[in-house]
C-alpha positions as CSV (number, residue, x, y, z in Angstrom):
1,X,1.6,-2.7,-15.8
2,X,1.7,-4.1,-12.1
3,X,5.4,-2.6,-11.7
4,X,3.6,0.7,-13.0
5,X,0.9,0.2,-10.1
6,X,3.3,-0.7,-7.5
7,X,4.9,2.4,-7.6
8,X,2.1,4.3,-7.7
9,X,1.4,2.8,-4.2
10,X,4.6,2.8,-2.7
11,X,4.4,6.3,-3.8
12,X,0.9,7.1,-2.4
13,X,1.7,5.4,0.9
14,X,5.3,7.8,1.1
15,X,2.9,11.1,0.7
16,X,-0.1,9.9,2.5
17,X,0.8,7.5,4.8
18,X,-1.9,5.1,4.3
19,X,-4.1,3.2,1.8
20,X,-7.0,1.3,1.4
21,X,-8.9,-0.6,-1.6
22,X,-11.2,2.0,-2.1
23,X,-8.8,5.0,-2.1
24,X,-6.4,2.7,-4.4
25,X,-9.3,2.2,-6.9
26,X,-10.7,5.6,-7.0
27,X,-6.8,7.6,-6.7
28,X,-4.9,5.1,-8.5
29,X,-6.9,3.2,-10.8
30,X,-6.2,0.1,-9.1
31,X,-7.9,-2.6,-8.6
32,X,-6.4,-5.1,-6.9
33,X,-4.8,-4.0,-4.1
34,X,-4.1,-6.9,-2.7
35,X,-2.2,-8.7,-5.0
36,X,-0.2,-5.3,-5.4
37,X,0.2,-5.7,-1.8
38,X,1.4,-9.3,-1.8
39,X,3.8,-9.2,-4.7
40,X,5.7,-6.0,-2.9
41,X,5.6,-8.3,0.3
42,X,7.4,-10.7,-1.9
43,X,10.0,-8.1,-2.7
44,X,10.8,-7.6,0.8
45,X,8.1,-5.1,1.8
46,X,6.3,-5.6,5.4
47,X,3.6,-2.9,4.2
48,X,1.3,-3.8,7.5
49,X,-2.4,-3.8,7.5
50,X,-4.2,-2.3,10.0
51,X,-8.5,-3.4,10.3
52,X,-10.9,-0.5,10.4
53,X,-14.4,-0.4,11.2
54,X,-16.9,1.3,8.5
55,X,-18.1,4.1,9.7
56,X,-21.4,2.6,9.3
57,X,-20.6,-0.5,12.1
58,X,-21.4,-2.8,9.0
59,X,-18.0,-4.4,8.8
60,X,-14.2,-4.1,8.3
61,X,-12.1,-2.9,5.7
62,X,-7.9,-2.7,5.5
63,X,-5.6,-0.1,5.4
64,X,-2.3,-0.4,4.4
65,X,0.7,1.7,5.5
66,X,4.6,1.3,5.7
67,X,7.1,0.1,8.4
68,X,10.0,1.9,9.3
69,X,11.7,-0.6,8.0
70,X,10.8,0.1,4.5
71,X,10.8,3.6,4.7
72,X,14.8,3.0,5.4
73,X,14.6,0.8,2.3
74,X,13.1,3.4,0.2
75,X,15.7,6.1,1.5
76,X,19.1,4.0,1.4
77,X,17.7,3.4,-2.2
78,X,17.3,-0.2,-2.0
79,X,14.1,0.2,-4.1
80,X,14.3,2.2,-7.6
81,X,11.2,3.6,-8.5
């Protein structure tokens, strides 16, 4: 299941660029992002977070996206989905 829900992010993040807990939950079905997040790190990933204010001032939330360098991982095929 979690190698089922990592593509689906690596995926996401390739069409949309970005993702956060919510979208993951609502889009995806997953979650917990950041253990998604985490394991991927651990498979070489830098997948960087960027900190966002709510739109409502009452606190932060993350957004993930991916580095260059694992867009050229995804693209020399180092990573099978």
């Amino acid at each position: 299941m979690t190698g089922e829900q990592k593509r689906k992010i690596l995926k996401h993040l390739i069409y949309n660029g970005e993702l956060s807990s919510l979208e993951a939950m609502t889009k995806l079905g997953i979650g917990r992002l950041a253990s998604r997040v985490s394991e991927l790190r651990k498979e070489g990933f830098d997948l960087p977070m960027e900190r966002r204010k709510k739109a409502d001032g009452s606190g932060w939330y993350g957004v993930y996206s991916l580095s260059a360098n694992d867009l050229d991982k995804i693209a020399n095929g180092d990573y099978r989905f």
